[in-house]
mmCIF file of the C-alpha atoms, coordinates in Angstrom:
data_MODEL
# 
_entry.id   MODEL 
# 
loop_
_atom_site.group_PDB 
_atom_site.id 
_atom_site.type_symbol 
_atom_site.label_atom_id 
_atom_site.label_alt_id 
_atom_site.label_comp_id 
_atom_site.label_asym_id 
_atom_site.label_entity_id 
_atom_site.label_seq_id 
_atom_site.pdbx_PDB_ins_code 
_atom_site.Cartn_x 
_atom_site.Cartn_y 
_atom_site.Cartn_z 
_atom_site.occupancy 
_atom_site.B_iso_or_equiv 
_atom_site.pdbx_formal_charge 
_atom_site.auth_seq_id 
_atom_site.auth_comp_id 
_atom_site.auth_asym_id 
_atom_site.auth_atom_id 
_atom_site.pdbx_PDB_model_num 
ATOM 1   C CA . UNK A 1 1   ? -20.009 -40.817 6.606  1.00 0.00 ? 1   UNK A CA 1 
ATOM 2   C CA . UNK A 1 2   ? -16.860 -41.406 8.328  1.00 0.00 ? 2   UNK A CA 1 
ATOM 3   C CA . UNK A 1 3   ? -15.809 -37.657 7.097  1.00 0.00 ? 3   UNK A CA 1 
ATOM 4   C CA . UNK A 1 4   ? -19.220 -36.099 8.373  1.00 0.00 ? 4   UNK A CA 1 
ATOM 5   C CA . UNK A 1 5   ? -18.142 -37.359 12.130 1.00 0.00 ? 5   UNK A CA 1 
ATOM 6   C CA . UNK A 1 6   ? -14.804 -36.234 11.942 1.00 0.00 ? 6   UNK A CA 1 
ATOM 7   C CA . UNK A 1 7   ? -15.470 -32.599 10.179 1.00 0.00 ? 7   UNK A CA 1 
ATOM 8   C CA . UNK A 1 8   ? -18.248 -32.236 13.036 1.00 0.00 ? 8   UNK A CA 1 
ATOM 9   C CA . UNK A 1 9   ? -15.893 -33.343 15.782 1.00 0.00 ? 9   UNK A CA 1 
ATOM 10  C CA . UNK A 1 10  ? -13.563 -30.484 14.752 1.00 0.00 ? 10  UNK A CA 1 
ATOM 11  C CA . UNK A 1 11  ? -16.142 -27.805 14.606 1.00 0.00 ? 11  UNK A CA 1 
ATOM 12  C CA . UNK A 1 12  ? -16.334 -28.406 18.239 1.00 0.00 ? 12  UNK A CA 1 
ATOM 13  C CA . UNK A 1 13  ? -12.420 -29.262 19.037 1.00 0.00 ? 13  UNK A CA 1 
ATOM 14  C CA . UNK A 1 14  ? -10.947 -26.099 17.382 1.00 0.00 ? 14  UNK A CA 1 
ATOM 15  C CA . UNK A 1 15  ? -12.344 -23.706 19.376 1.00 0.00 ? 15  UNK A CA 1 
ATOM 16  C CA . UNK A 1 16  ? -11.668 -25.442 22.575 1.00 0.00 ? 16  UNK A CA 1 
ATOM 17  C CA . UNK A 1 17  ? -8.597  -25.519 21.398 1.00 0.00 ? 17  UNK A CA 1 
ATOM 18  C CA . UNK A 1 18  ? -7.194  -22.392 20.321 1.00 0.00 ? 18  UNK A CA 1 
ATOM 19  C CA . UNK A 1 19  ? -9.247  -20.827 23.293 1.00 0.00 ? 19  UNK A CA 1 
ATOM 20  C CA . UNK A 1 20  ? -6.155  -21.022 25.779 1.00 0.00 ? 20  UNK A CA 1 
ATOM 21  C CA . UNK A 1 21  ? -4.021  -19.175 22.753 1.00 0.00 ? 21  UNK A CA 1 
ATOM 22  C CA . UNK A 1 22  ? -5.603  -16.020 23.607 1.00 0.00 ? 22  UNK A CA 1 
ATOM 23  C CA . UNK A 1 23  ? -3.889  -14.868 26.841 1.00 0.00 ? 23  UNK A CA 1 
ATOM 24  C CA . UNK A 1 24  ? -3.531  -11.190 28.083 1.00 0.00 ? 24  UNK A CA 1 
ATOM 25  C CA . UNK A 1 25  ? -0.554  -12.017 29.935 1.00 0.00 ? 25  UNK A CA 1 
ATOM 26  C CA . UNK A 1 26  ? 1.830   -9.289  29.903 1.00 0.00 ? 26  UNK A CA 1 
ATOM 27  C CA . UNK A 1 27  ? 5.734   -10.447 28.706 1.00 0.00 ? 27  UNK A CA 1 
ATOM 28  C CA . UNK A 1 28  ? 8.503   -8.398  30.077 1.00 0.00 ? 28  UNK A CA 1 
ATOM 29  C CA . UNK A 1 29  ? 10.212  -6.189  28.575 1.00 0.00 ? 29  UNK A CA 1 
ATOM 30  C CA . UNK A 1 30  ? 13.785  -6.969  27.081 1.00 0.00 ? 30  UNK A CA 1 
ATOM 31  C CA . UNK A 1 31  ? 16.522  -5.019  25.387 1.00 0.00 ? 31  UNK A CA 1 
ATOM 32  C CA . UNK A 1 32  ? 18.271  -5.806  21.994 1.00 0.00 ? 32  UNK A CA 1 
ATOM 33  C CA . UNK A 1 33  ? 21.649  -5.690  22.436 1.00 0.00 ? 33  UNK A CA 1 
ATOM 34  C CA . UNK A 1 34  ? 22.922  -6.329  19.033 1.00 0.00 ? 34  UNK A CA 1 
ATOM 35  C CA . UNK A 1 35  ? 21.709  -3.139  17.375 1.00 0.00 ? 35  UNK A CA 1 
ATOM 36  C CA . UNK A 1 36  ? 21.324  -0.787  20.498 1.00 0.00 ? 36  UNK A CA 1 
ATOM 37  C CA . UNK A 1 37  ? 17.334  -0.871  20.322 1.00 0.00 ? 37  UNK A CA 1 
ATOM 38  C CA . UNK A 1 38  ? 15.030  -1.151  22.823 1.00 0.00 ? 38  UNK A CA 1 
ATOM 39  C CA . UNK A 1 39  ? 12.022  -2.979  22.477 1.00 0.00 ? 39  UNK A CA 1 
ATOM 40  C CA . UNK A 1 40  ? 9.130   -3.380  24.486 1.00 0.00 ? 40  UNK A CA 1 
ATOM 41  C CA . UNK A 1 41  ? 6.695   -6.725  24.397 1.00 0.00 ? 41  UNK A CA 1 
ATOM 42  C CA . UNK A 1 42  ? 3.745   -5.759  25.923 1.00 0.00 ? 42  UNK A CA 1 
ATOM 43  C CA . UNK A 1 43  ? 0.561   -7.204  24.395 1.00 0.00 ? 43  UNK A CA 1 
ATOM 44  C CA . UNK A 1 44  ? -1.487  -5.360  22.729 1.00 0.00 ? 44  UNK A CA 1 
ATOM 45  C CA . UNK A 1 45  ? 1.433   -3.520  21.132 1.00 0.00 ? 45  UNK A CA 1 
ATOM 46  C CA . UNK A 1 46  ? 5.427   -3.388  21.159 1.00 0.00 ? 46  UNK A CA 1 
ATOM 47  C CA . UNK A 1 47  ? 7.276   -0.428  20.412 1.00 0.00 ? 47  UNK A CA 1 
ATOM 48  C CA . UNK A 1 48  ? 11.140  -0.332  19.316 1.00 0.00 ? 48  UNK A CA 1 
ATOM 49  C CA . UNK A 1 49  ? 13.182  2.842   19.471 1.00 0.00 ? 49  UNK A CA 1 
ATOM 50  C CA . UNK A 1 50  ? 16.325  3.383   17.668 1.00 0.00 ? 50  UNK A CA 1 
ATOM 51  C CA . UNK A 1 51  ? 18.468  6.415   16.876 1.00 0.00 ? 51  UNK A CA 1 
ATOM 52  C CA . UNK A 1 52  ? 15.618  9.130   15.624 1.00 0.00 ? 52  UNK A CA 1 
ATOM 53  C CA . UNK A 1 53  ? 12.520  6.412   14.805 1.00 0.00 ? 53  UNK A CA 1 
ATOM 54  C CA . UNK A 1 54  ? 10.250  5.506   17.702 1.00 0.00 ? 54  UNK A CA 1 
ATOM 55  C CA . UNK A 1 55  ? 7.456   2.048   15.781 1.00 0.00 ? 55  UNK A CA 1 
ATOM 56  C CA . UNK A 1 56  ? 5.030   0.747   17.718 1.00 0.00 ? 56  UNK A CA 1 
ATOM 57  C CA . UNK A 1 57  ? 2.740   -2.024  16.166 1.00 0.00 ? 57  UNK A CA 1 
ATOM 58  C CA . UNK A 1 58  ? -0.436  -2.783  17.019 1.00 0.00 ? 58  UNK A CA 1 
ATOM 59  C CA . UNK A 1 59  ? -2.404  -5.740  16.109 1.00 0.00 ? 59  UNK A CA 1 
ATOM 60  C CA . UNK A 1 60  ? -5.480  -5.729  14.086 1.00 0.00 ? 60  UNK A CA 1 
ATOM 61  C CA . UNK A 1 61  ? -8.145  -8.135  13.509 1.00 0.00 ? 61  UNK A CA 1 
ATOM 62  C CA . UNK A 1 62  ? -8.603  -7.417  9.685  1.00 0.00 ? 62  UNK A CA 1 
ATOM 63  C CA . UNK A 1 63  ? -5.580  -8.903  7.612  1.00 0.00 ? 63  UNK A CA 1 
ATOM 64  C CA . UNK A 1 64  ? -6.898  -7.776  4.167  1.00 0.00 ? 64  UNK A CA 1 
ATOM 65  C CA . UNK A 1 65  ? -3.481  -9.455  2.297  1.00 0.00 ? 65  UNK A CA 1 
ATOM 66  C CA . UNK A 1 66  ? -2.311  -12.318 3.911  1.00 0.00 ? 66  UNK A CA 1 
ATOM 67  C CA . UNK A 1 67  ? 1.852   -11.984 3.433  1.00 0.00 ? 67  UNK A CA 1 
ATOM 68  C CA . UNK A 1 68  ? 1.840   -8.550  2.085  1.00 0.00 ? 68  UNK A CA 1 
ATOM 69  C CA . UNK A 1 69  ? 1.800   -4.387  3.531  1.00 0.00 ? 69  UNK A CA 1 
ATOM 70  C CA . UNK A 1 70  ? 0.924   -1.392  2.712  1.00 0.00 ? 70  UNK A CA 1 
ATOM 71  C CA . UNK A 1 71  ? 2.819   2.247   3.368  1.00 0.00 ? 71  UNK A CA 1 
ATOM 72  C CA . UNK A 1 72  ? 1.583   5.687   3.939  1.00 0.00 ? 72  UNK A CA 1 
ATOM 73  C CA . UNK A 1 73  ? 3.202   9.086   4.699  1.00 0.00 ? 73  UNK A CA 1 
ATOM 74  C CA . UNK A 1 74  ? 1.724   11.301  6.356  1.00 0.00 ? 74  UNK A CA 1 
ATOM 75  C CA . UNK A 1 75  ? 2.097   15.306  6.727  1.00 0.00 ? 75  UNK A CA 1 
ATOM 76  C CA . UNK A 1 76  ? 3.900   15.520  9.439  1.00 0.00 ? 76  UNK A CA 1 
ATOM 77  C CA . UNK A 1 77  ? 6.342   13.169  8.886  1.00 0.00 ? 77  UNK A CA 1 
ATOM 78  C CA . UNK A 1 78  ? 4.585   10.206  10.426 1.00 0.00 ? 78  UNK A CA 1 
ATOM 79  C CA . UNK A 1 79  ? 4.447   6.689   8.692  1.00 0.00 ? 79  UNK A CA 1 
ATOM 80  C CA . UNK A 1 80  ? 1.811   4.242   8.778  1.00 0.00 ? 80  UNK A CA 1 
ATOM 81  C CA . UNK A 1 81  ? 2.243   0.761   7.556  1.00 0.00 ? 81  UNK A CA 1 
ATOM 82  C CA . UNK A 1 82  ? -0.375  -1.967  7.628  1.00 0.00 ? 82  UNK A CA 1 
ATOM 83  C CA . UNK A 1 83  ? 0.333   -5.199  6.753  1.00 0.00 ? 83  UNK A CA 1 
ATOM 84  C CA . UNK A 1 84  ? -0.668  -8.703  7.391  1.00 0.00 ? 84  UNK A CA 1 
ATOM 85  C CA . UNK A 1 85  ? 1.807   -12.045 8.895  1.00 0.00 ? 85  UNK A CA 1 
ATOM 86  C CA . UNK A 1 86  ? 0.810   -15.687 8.406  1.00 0.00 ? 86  UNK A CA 1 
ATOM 87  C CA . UNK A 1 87  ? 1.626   -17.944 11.785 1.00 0.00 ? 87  UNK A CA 1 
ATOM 88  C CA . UNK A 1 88  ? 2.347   -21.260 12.021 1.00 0.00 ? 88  UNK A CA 1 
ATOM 89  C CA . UNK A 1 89  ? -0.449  -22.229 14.504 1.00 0.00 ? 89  UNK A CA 1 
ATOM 90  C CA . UNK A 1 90  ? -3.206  -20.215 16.373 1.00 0.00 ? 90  UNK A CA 1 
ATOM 91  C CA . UNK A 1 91  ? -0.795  -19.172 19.436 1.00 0.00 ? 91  UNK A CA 1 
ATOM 92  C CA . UNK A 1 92  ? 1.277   -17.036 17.063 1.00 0.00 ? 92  UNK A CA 1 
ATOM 93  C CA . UNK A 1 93  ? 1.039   -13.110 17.186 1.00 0.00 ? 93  UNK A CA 1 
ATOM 94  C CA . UNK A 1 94  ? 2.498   -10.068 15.156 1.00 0.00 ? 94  UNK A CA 1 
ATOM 95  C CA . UNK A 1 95  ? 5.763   -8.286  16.742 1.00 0.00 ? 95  UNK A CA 1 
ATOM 96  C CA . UNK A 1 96  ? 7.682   -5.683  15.672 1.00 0.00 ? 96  UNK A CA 1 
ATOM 97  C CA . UNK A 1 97  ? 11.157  -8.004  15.407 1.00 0.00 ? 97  UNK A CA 1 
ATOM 98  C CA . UNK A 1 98  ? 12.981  -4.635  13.998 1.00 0.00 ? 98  UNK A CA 1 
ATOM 99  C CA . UNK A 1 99  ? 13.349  -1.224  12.866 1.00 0.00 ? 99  UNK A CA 1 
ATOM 100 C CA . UNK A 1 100 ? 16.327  0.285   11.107 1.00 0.00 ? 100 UNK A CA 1 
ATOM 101 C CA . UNK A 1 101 ? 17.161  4.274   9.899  1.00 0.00 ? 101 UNK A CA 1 
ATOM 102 C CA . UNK A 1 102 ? 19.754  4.922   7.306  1.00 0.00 ? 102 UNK A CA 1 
ATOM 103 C CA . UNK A 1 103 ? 20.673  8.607   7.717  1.00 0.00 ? 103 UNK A CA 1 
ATOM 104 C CA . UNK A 1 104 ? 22.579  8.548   4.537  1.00 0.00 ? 104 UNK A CA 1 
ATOM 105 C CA . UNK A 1 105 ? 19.874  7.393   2.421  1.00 0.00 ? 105 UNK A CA 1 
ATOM 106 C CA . UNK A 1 106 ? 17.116  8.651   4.684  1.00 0.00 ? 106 UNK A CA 1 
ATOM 107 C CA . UNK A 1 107 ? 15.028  5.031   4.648  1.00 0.00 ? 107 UNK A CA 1 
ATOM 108 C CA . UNK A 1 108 ? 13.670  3.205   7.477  1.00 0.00 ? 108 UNK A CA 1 
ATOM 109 C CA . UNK A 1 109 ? 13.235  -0.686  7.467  1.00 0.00 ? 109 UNK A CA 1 
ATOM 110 C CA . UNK A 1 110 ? 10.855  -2.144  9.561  1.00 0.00 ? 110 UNK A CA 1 
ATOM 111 C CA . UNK A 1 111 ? 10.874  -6.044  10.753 1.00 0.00 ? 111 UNK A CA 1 
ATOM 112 C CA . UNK A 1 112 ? 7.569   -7.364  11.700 1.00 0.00 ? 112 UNK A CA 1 
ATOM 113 C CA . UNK A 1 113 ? 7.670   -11.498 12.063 1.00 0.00 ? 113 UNK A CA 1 
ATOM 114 C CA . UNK A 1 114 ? 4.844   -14.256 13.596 1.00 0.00 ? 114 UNK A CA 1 
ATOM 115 C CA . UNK A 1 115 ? 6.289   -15.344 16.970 1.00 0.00 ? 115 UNK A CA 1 
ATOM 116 C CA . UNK A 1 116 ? 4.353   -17.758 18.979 1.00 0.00 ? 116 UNK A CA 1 
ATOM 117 C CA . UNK A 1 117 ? 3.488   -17.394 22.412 1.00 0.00 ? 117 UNK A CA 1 
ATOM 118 C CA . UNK A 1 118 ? 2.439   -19.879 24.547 1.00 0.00 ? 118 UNK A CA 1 
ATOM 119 C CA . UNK A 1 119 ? 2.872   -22.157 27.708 1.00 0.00 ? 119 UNK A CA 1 
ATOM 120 C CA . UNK A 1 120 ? 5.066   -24.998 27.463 1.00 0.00 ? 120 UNK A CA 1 
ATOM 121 C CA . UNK A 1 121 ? 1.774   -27.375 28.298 1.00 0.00 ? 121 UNK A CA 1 
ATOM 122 C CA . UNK A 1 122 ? -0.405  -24.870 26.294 1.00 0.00 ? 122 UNK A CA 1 
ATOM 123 C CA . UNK A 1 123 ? -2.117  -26.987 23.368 1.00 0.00 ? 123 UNK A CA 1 
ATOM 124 C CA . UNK A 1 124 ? -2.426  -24.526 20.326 1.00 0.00 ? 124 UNK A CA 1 
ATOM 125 C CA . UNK A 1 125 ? -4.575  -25.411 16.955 1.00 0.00 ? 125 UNK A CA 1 
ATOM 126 C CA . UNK A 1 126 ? -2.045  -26.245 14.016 1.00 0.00 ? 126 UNK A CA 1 
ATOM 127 C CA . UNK A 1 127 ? -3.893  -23.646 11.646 1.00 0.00 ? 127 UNK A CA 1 
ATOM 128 C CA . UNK A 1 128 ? -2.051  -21.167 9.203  1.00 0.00 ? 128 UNK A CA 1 
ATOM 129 C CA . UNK A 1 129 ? -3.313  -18.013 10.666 1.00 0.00 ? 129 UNK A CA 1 
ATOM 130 C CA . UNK A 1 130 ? -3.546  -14.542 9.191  1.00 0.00 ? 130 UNK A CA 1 
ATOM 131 C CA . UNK A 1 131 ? -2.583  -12.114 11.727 1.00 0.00 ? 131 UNK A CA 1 
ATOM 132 C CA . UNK A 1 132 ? -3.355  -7.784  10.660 1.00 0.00 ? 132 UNK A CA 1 
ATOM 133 C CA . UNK A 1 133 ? -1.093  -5.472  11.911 1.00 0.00 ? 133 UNK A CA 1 
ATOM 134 C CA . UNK A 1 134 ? -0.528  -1.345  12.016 1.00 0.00 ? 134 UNK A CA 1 
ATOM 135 C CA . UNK A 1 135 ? 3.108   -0.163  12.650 1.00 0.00 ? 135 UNK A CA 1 
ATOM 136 C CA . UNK A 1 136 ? 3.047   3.714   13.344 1.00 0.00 ? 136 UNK A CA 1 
ATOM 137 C CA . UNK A 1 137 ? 6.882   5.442   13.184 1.00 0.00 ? 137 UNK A CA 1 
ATOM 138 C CA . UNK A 1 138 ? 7.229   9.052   14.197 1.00 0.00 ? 138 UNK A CA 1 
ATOM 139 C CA . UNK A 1 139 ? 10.553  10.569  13.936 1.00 0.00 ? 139 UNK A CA 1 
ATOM 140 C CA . UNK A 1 140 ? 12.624  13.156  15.661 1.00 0.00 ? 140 UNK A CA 1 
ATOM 141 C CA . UNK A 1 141 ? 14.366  15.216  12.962 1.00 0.00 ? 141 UNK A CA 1 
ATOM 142 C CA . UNK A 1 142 ? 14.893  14.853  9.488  1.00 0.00 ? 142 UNK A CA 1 
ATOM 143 C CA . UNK A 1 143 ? 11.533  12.348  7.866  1.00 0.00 ? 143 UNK A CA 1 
ATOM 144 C CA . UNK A 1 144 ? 12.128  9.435   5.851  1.00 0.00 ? 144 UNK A CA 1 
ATOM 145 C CA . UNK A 1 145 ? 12.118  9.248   2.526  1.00 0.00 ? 145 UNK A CA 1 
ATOM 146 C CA . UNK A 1 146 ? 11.572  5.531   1.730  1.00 0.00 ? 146 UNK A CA 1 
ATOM 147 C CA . UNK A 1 147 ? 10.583  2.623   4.064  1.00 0.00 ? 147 UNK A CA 1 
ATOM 148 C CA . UNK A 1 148 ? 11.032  -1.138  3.262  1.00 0.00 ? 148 UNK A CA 1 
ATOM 149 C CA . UNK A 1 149 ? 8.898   -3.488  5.121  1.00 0.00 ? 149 UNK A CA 1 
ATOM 150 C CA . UNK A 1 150 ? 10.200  -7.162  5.802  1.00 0.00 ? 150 UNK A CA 1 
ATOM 151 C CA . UNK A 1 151 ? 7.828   -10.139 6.956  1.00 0.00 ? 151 UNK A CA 1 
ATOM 152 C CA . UNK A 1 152 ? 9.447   -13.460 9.128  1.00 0.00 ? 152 UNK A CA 1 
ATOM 153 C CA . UNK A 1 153 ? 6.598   -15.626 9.049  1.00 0.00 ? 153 UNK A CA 1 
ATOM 154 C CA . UNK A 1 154 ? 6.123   -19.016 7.939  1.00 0.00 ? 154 UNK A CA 1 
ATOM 155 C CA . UNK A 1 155 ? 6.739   -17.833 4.729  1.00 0.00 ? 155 UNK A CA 1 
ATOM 156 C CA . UNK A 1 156 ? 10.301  -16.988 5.667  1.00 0.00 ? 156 UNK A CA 1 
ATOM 157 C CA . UNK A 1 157 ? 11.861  -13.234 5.625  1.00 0.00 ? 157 UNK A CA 1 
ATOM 158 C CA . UNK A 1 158 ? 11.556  -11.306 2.909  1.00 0.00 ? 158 UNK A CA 1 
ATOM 159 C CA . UNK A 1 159 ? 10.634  -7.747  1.889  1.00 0.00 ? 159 UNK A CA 1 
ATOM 160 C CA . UNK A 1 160 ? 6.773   -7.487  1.053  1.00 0.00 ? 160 UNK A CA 1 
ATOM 161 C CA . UNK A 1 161 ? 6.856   -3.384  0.399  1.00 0.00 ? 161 UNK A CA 1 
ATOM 162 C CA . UNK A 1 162 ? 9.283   -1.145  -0.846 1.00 0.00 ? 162 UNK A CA 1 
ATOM 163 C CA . UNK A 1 163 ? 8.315   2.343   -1.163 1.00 0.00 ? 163 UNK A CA 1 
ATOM 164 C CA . UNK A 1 164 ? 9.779   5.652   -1.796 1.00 0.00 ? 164 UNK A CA 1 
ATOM 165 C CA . UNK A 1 165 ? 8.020   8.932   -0.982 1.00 0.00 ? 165 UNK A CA 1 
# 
């Protein structure tokens, strides 16, 4: 009985709660000084530029694999990954941490990792949360060849797709 009262007294907690996770609040943009990129944090989307490779990810409500991605080339050189990052609690979103080019080897690795976002008196629900992603990288010269996709979640970094064209 005693679990009845407490499962019904989170039904109507846990959406009070992660309601002031969902901010539009724009963040200000920053720039990377240890690899030369610039990256911009503007929700929905961030976008990081370096040498010939322009990604910009863009979150997405589905998250059909929680922890894993998914690469496709496209025709005209363009590169589409969708993916999916588990947060630690309901005030964590998707961000494009990185993106890398070797010109030698012609493959791009891209950095996508849960970072929360939140007030420093914002309450957030402590809930594993799947959170979809699309990361779209158009290049200026020569396309990639391969593309290795790394996740920093609560999972810890590591690569979740490896795939050569």
């Amino acid at each position: 009985m005693l679990r009845r009262t407490v499962l019904s007294g989170l039904a109507v907690a846990l959406p009070t709660a992660v309601a002031g996770c969902t901010s539009s609040e724009q963040a200000t943009p920053g720039t990377d000084t240890a690899n030369g990129a610039t990256e911009t944090d503007t929700p929905p989307s961030s976008t990081v530029t370096t040498n010939h490779i322009t990604a910009t990810l863009i979150p997405r409500a589905k998250c059909p694999e929680p922890g894993a991605a998914t690469v496709s080339f496209g025709d005209d050189g363009e590169i589409s990954v969708v993916g999916c990052v588990v947060g630690k609690n309901a005030c964590t979103v998707p961000r494009l941490q990185d993106t890398t080019y070797d010109a030698d080897t012609g493959d791009v690795t891209v950095v996508v990792a849960a970072v929360e976002e939140r007030e420093e008196d914002e309450a957030c629900a402590e809930v594993l949360t799947n959170l979809g992603y699309e990361v779209d990288i158009e290049t200026s010269g020569t396309a990639p060849t391969g593309v290795e996709v790394v996740h920093d979640d609560v999972d810890g970094r590591r690569t979740v797709a490896d795939v050569t064209k």
